[in-house]
N, C-alpha and C positions, 0 to 999 in steps of 0.2 A: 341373121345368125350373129352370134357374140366374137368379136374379136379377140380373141382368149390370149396371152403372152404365151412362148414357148418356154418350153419346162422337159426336161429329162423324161417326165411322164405324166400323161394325166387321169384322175381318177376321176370321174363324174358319178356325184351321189344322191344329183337330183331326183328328188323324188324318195328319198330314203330318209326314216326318223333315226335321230340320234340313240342308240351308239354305232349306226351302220358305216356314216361316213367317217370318225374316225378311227371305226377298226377295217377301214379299207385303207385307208392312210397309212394305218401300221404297218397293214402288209405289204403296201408299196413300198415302205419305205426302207423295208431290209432288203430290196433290191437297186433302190436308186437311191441319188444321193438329193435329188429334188424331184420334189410332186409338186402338180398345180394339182389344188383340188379344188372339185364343186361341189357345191351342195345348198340346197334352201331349208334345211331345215333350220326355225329361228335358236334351235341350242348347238346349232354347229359351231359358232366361234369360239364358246365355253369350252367346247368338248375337245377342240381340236388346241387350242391355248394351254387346254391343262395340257392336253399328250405329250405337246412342243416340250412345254416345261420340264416334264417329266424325264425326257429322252435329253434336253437339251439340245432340240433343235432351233431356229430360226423361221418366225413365220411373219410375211409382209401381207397386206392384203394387196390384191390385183386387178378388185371390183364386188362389186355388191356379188357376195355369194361364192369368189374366189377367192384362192390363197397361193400362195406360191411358199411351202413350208419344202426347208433345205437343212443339213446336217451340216 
């Protein structure tokens, strides 16, 4: 099992093609003020990089296939 860092909340989107895991992000995110998210999809960091952008949130990676994105 992966060591995952704590995080206000987390989404896990493995297993989902893009745009699943960052419109799950979205929705976490208008509840909390940080998500760790997963995901393996290889267009996840594109996807979830623009969203950040877009909202102007902050996103660190955490690990191959995590993110830890915060407002």
């Amino acid at each position: 099992m992966m060591n995952e860092p704590s995080a206000a909340a987390v989404v896990d989107a493995r297993g989902m093609r893009c745009p699943w895991p960052a419109l799950r992000l979205s929705r976490a995110m208008r509840a909390e003020s940080e998500v760790l998210l997963l995901a393996d999809d290889p267009q996840a960091a594109r996807e979830i990089a623009a969203l950040a952008a877009q909202h102007d949130w902050t996103v660190e990676t955490a690990g191959e296939g995590c993110w830890r994105v915060a407002r």
